[in-house]
C-alpha positions in Angstrom: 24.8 -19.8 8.8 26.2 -23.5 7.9 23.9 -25.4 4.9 22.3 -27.6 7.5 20.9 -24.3 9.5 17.3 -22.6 8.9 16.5 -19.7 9.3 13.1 -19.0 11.5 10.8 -17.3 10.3 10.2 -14.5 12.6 6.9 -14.2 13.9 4.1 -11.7 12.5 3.7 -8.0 14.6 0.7 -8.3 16.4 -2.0 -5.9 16.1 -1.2 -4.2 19.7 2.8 -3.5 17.8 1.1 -2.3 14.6 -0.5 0.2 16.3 2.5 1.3 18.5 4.6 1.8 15.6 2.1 3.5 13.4 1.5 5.6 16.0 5.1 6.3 16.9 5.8 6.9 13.1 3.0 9.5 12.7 4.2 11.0 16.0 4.9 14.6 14.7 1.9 14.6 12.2 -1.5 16.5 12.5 -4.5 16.5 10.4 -5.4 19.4 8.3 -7.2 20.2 11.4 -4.5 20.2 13.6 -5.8 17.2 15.1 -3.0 14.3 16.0 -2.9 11.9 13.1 -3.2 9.1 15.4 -7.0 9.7 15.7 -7.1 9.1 12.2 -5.5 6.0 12.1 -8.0 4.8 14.8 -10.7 5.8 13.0 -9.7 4.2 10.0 -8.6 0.5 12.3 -12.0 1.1 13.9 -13.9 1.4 10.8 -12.3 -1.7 9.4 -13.0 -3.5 12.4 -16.8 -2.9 12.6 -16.9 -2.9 8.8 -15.8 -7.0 9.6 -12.4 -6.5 8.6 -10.1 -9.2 9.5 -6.1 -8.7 11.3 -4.8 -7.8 8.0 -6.8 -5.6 7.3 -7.0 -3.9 10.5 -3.4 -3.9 10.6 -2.9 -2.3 7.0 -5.2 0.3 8.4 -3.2 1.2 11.2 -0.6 1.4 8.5 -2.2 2.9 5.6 -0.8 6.0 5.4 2.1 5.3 6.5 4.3 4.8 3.0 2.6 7.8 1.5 3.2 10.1 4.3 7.1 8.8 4.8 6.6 8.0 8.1 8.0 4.6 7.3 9.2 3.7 3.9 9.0 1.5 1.0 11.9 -0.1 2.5 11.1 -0.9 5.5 7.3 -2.2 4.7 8.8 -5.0 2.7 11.0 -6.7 5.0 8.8 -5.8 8.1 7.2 -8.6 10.2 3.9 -8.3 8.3 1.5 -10.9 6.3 2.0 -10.2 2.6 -1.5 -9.5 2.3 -1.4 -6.7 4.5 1.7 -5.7 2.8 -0.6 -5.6 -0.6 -3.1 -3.3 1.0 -1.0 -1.0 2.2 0.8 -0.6 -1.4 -2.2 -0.8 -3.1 -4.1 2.4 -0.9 -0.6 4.5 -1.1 -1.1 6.9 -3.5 1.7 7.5 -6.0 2.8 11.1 -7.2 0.6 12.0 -10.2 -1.5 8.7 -10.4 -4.7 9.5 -11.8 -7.6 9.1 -9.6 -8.7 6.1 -12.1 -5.5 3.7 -11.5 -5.7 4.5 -8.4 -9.3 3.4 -7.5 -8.8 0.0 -10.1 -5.2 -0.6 -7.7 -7.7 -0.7 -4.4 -10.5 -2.8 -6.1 -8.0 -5.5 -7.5 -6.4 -5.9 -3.9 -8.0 -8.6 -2.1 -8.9 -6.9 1.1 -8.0 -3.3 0.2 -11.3 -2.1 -0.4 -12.7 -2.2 3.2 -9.8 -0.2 4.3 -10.0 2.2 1.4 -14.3 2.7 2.6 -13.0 3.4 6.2 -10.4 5.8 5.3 -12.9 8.0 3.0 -15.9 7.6 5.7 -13.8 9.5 8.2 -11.8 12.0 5.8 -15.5 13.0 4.8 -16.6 13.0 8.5 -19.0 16.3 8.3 -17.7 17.1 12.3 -14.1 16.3 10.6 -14.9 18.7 7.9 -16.5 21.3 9.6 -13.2 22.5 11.4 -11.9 23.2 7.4 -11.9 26.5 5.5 -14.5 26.4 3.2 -12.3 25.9 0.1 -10.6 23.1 1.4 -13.7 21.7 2.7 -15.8 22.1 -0.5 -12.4 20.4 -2.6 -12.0 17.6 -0.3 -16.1 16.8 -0.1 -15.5 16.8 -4.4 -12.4 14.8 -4.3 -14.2 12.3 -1.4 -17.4 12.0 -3.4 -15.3 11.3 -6.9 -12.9 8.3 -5.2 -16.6 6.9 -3.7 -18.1 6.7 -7.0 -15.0 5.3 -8.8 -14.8 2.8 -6.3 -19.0 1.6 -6.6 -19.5 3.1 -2.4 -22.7 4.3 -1.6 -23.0 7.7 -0.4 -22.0 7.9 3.5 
């Protein structure tokens, strides 16, 4: 590239390629209840959608697991063709390795935007029809862990 050349930006994934590669990227995963994690992330872009959510934030719901999971990495979300807001939401609802609940929760509610996706995400991991295919001891742990991240976050009960 010569000094008088620019660069283009290239242009933002639309929604329709978010969801392909998030679903393409979670390919191989299932649920804790054996259920393809694509009808997760679904869930979760559906919840953000009704919830108001905007393209950023439908698109970092598509992706939110995605970094935590390492079904794409780090790497990759920064240099992908992605608004740096959703960028932010996805980074700030990764959870890292042995980050108390507490840092975790003030991360999501000091991300512009991050919140709503956050809501979605624990409205269908605490899905009673989602739960109800769970052991009991995973069920009861999850329902604890669910009902803890809600009230550190100010949700109302589902």
């Amino acid at each position: 590239m010569t000094y008088n050349e620019r660069r283009e930006p290239h242009p933002l994934l639309t929604l329709t390629q978010v969801e392909a590669l998030a679903r393409n990227a979670h390919a191989a995963q299932t649920d804790k209840a054996g259920r393809p994690y694509a009808e997760h992330l679904r869930a979760v872009a559906d919840g953000v959608r009704a919830g108001g959510g905007d393209e950023e934030q439908i698109a970092a719901a598509w992706l939110h697991d995605s970094v935590e999971d390492d079904a794409l990495s780090a790497d990759w979300l920064r240099e992908a063709a992605l608004s740096p807001r959703t960028k932010d939401i996805v980074l700030a609802v990764t959870k890292r390795p042995g980050e108390p609940m507490e840092a975790y929760a003030e991360r999501v509610l000091s991300t512009p935007g991050a919140l709503l996706v956050k809501e979605s995400d624990l409205a269908h991991n605490a899905d009673p029809a989602r739960l109800a295919a769970l052991d009991a001891t995973t069920r009861a742990r999850l329902t604890q862990k669910y009902t803890k991240m809600r009230e550190l976050l100010g949700l109302r009960a589902p």
